[in-house]
C-alpha positions in Angstrom: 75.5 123.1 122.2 76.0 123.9 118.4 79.0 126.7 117.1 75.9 128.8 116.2 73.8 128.6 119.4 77.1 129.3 120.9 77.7 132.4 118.9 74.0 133.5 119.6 75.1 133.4 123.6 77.8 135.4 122.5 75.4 137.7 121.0 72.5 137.6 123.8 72.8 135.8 127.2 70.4 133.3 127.2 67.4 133.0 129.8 67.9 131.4 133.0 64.7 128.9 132.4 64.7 126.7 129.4 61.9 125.9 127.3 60.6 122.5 127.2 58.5 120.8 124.6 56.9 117.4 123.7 58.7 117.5 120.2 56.8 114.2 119.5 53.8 115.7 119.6 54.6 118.6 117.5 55.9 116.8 115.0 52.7 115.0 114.9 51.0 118.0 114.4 53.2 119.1 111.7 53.7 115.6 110.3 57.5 116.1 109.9 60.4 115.5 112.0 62.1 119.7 113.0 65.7 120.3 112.6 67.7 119.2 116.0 69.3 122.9 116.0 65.9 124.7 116.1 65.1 122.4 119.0 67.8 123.4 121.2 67.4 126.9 120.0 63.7 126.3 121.1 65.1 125.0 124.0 67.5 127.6 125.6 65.8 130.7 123.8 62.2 129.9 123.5 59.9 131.8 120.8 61.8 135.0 120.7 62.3 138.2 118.9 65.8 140.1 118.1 66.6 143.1 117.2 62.9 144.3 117.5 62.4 142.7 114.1 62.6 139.1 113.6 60.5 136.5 115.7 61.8 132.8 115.9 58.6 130.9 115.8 57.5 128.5 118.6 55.2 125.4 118.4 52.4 125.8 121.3 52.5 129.3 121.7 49.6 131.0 123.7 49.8 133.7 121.0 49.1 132.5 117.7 51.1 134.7 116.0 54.3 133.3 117.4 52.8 129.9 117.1 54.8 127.7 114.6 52.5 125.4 113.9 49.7 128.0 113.0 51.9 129.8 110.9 52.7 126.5 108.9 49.0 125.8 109.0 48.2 129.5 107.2 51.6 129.6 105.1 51.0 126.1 103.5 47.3 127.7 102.0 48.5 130.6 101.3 51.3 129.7 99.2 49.3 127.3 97.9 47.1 130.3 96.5 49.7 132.6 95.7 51.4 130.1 93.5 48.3 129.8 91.3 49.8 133.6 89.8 52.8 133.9 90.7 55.5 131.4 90.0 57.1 129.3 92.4 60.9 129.4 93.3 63.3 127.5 91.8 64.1 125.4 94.6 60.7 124.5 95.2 60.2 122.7 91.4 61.5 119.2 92.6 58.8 117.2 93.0 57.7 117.1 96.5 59.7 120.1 97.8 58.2 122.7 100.0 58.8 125.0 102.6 57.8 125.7 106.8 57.7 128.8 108.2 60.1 129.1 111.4 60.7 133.0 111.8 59.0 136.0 110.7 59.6 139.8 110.9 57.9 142.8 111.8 57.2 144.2 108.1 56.0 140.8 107.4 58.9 139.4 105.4 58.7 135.0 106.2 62.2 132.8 107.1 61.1 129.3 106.1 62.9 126.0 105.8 63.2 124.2 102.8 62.1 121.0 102.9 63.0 118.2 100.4 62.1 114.7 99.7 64.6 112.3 101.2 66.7 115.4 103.0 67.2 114.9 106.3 65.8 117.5 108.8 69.3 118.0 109.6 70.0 119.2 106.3 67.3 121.8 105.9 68.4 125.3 104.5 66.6 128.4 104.7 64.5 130.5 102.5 63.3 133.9 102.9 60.6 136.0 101.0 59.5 138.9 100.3 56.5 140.7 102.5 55.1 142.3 99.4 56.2 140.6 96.4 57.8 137.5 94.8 61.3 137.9 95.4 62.8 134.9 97.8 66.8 134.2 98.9 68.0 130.7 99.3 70.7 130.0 102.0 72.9 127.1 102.6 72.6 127.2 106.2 70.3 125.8 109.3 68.1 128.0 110.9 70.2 128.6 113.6 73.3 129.5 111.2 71.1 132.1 109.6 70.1 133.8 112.3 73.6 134.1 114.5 75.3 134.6 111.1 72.8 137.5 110.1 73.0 139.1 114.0 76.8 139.1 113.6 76.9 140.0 110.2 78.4 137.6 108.2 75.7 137.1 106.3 73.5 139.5 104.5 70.1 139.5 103.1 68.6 141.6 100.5 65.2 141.1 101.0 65.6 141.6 105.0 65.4 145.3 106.2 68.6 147.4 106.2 68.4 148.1 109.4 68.6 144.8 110.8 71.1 143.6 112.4 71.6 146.2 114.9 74.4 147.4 116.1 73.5 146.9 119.5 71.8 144.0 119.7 68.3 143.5 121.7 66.6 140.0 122.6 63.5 139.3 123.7 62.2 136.2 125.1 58.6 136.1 123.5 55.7 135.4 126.8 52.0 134.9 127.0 49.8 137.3 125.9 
């Protein structure tokens, strides 16, 4: 178990039934290879949603708003899109670079990974944007970093809302619909 999925059972007892997945498969679907630390947070948390705002994205969700790879699906077109006015981030100029949606949040604000050319998955750091604008954050940390870093407040975010992290924290395994 990674030092952040660690700290995130600090934070939230995991559930008693782990989440299994045919990660070949997937990754076929999304014709890349995931981080191994979203995995095993896929794993032992399952799609999931804390502090009644953020949702962790899982692949083969019955709901297809959970559903990471419909939420790549949609995100890769509409970025696509949106970039045609607005202008890209920094980050995302190298030739080849884009990003994958693995979280979301309530008010509609997007957690992807940055993905670039000859980076292993391993190695992926996270982006977040904006609901309602172009403003995006770049941090040097997996997935699972950001989001037991941002619970326990060691890191902050100024595009996520204020009122997130709570102070008492609430989980939520994320089920069928």
């Amino acid at each position: 178990m990674s030092n952040a999925l660690s700290r995130l059972s600090e934070i939230a007892p995991a559930p008693s039934e782990p989440r299994h997945k045919d990660w070949d498969e997937v990754e076929r679907s999304l014709g890349v290879e995931l981080p191994a630390d979203y995995k095993e947070l896929i794993h032992v948390y399952g799609g999931s949603n804390w502090d009644d705002y953020l949702y962790v994205l899982e692949p083969g969700r019955p709901n297809e708003n959970y559903d990471l790879i419909e939420w790549a699906k949609n995100q890769a077109e509409d970025l696509e899109d949106l970039w045609e006015v607005e202008k890209k981030p920094a980050e995302l100029e190298v030739e080849g670079s884009r990003v994958i949606p693995w979280a979301a949040t309530d008010n509609g604000e997007c957690l992807y990974w940055l993905v670039r050319p000859g980076l292993d998955p391993d190695e992926w750091t996270v982006m977040v944007n904006e609901a309602r604008g172009d403003r995006w954050e770049h941090f040097s940390v997996t997935c699972t970093q950001f989001l037991a870093s941002t619970l326990d407040g060691e890191l902050q975010s100024n595009i996520l809302s204020s009122l997130f992290p709570r102070a008492t924290h609430e989980f939520r395994q994320l089920g069928a619909v």
